[in-house]
ZAKETI-614142 format. One record per residue (C-alpha): residue in three letters; x, y, z negated. Coordinates in Angstrom, 3 decimals. Each point is the difference from the previous one (the first is absolute). Layout:
BEGIN
(pt 'ala',(X,Y,Z)) ...
//
This chain:
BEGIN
(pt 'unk',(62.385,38.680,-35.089)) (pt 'unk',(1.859,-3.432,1.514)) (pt 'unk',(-2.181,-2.905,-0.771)) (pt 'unk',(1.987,-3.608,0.572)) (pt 'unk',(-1.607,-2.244,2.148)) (pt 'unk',(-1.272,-2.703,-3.124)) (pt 'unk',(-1.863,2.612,-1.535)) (pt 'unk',(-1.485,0.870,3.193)) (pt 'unk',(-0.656,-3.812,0.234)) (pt 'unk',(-1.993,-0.123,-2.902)) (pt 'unk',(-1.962,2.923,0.155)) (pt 'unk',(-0.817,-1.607,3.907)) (pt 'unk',(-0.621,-3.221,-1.721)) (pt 'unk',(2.496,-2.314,2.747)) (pt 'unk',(3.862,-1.111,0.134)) (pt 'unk',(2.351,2.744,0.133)) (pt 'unk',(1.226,-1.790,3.722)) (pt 'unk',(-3.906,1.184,1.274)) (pt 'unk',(0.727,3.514,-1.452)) (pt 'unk',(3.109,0.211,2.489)) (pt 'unk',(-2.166,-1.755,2.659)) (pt 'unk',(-2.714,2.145,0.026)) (pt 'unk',(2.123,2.933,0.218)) (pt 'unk',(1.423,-0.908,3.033)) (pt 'unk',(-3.649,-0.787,1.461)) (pt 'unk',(-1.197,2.944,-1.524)) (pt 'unk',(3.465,2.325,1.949)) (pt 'unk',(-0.109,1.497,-3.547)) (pt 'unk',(3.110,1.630,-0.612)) (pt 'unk',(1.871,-1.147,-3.513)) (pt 'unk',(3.639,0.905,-1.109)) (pt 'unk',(2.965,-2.144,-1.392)) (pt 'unk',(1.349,1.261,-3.218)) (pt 'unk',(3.987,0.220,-0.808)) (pt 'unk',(-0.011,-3.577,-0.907)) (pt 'unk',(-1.594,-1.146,3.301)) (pt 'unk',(-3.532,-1.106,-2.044)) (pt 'unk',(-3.120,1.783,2.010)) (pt 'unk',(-2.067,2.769,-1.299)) (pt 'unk',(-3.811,0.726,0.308)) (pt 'unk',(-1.461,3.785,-0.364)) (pt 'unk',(-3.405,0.699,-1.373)) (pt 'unk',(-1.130,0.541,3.444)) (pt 'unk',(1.307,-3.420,1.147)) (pt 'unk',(-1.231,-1.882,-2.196)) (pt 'unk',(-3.732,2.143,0.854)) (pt 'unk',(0.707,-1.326,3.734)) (pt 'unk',(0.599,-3.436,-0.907)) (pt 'unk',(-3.122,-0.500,-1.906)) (pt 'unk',(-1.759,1.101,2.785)) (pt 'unk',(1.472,-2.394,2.180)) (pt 'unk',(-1.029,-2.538,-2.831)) (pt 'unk',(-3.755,1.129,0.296)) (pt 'unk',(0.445,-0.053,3.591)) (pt 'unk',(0.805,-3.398,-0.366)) (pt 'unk',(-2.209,-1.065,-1.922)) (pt 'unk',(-2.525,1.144,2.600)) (pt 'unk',(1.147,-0.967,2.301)) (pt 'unk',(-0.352,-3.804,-1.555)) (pt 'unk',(-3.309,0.813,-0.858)) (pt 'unk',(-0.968,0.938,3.414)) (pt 'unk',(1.746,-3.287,0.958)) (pt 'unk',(-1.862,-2.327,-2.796)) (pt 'unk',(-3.017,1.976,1.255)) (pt 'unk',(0.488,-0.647,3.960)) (pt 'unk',(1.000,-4.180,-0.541)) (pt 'unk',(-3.469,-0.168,-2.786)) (pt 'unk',(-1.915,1.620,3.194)) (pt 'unk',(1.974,-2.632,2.506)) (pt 'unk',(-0.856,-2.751,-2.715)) (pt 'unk',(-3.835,1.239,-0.320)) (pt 'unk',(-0.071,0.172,3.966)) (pt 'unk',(1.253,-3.624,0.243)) (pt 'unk',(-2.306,-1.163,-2.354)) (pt 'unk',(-2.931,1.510,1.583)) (pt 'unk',(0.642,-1.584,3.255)) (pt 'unk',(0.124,-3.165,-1.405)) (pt 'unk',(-3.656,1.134,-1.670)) (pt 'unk',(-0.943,0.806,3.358)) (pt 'unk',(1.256,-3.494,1.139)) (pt 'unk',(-1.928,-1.875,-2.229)) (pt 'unk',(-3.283,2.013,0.282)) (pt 'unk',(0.174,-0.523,4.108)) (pt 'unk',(0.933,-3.553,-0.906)) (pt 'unk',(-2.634,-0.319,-2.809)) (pt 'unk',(-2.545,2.144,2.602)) (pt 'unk',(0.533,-2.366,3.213)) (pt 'unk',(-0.222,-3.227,-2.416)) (pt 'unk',(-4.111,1.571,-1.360)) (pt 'unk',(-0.346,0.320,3.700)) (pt 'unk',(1.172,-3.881,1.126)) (pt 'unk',(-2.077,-1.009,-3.309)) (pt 'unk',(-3.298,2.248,1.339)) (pt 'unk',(0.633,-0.759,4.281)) (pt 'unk',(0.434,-3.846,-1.591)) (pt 'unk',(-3.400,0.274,-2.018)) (pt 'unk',(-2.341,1.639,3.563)) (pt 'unk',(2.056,-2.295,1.794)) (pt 'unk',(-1.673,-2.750,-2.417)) (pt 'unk',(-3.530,1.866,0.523)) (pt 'unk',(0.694,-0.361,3.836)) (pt 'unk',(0.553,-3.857,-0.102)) (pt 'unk',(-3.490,-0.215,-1.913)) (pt 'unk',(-1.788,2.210,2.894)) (pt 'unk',(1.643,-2.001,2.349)) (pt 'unk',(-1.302,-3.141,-1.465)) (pt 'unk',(-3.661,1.495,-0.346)) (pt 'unk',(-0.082,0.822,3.416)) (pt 'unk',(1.269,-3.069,1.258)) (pt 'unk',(-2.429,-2.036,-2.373)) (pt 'unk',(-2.734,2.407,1.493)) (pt 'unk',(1.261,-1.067,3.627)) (pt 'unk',(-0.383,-3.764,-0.855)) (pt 'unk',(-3.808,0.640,-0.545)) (pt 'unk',(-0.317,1.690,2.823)) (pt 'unk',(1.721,-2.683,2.338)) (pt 'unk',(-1.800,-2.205,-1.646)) (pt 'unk',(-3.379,1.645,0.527)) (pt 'unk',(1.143,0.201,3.608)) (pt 'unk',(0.643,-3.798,0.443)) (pt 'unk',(-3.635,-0.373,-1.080)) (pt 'unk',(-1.310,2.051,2.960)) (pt 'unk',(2.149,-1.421,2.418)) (pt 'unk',(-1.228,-3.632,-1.364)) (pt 'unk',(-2.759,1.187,1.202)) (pt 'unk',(0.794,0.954,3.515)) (pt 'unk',(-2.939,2.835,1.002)) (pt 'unk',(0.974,2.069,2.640)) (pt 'unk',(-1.188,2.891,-0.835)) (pt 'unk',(3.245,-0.284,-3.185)) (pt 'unk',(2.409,-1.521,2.508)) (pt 'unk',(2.232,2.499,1.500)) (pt 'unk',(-0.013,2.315,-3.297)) (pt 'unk',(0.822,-2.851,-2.454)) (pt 'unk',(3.396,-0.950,2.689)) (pt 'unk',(0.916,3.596,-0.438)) (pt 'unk',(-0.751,0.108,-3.768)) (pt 'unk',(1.995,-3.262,-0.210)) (pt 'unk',(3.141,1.765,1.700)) (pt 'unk',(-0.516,3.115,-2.244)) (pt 'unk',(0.206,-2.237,-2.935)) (pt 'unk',(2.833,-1.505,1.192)) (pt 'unk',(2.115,2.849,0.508)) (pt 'unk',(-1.207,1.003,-3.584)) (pt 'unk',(1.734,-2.927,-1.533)) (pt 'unk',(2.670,-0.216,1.667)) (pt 'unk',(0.837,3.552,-1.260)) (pt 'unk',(-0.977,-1.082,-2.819)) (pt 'unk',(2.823,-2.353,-0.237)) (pt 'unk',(2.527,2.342,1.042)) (pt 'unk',(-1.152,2.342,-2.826)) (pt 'unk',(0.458,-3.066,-2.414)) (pt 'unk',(3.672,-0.604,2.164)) (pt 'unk',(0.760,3.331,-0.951)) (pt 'unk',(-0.609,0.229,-3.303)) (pt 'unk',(1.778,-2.673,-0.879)) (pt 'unk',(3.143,1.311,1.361)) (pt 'unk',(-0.241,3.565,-1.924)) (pt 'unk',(-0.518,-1.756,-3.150)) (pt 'unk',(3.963,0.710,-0.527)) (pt 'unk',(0.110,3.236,1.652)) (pt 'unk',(-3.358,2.643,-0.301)) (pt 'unk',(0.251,2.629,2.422)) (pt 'unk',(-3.011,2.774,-0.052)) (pt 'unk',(-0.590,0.857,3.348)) (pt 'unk',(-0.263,-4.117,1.016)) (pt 'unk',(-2.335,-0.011,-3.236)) (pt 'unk',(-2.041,2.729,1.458)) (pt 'unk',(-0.134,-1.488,3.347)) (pt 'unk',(-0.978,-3.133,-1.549)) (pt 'unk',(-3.268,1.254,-1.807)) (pt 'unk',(-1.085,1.764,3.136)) (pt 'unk',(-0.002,-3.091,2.032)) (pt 'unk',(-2.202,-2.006,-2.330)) (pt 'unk',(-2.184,3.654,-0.720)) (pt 'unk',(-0.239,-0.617,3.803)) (pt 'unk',(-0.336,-3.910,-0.189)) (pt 'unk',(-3.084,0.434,-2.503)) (pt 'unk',(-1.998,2.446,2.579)) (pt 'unk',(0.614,-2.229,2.461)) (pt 'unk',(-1.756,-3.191,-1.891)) (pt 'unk',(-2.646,2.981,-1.020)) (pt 'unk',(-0.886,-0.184,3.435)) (pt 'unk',(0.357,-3.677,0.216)) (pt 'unk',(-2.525,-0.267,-2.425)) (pt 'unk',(-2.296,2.274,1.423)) (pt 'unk',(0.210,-1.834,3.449)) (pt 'unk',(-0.314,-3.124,-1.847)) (pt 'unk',(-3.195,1.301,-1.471)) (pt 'unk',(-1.346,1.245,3.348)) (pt 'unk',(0.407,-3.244,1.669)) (pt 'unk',(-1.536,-2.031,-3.011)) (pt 'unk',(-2.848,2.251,0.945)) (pt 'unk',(-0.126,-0.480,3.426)) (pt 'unk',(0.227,-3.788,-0.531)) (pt 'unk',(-2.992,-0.145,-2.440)) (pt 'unk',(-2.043,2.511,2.367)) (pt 'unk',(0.681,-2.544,2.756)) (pt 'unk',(-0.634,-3.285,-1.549)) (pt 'unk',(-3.077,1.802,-1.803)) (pt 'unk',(-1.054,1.045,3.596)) (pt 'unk',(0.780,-3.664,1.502)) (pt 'unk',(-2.475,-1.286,-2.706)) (pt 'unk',(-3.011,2.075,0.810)) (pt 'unk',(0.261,-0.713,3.975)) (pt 'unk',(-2.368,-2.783,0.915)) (pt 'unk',(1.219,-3.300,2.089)) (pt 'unk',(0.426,-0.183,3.547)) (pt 'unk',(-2.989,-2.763,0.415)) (pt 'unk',(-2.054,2.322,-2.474)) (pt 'unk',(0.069,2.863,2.276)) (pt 'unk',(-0.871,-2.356,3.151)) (pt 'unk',(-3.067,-1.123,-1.800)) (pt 'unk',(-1.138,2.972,-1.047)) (pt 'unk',(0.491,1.653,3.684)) (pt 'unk',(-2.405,-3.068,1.054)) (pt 'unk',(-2.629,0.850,-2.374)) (pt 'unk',(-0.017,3.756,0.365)) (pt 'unk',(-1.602,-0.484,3.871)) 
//
């Protein structure tokens, strides 16, 4: 049984020009009739909607494939803003130690003013037995602030930029700055010990012309 190519149109649901179109995509074979009009069997009209279902998907797979392209390209702006998000917590955190550091830097450069000062008190008063260490305390203190300063230098300048391993170098120095005035203090102790022994044992040893008159009296 001929079917024309409208009702075949209709029952495909497009425009009778897609009917003809498809058939040539589809290499189906379809006949003219005597007045030249074309003619769809059973069986073509079977082929063509399965070229319509292949079609359709086709377009599915294609709707599919651009959603997965479209999910993709949103993800990796997800994973944009999370690294952004992630390094700005980390700036905000290295900013905050970087804070803590500037604190222990100015404890142990308040601690190193007592000690100096301490140390200006034994040198006032000019025993010999303090001499030589104090000069070489007074040098170690020395270098201490003047690394101190360059800590203070430094973190000035990384107050726009944070970077971790110059962070972690950072602390280390003053972990390494606050054994060194550990020891300072200890020395500092030591010689405040010494100095009392010594003026305690200056105290207790009898004058010169004491000891000559005694010597006199002992014969």
């Amino acid at each position: 049984m001929a079917i024309k190519t409208l009702d075949v149109a209709k029952q495909l649901g497009i425009h009778p020009s897609t009917v003809l179109k498809w058939a040539k995509l589809a290499d189906i074979d379809i006949q003219r009739n005597d007045a030249g009009h074309w003619e769809f069997t059973e069986e073509n009209v079977t082929k063509l909607e399965e070229f319509k279902n292949n079609r359709n998907r086709q377009a599915v797979v294609k709707v599919v494939e651009a959603s997965d392209d479209r999910i993709e390209q949103l993800q990796k702006q997800m994973d944009e803003l999370y690294d952004k998000w992630s390094a700005h917590e980390e700036v905000a955190a290295s900013v905050a130690v970087d804070d803590k550091d500037n604190q222990k830097l100015h404890d142990v450069e308040a601690q190193v003013s007592v000690l100096q000062e301490k140390l200006e008190a034994y040198q006032s008063a000019k025993h010999k037995e303090v001499e030589e260490p104090n000069q070489e305390m007074q040098r170690q203190i020395d270098q201490l602030l003047m690394r101190l300063i360059e800590n203070e230098k430094r973190t000035e300048e990384k107050a726009g930029e944070v970077v971790t391993f110059q962070l972690l170098e950072h602390r280390k120095e003053i972990d390494q700055l606050t054994k060194k005035m550990i020891k300072l203090q200890a020395k500092v102790e030591e010689f405040e010990t010494r100095l009392k022994d010594s003026q305690f044992a200056a105290a207790k040893k009898p004058p010169k012309w004491r000891t000559f008159l005694t010597g006199l009296f002992t014969y």
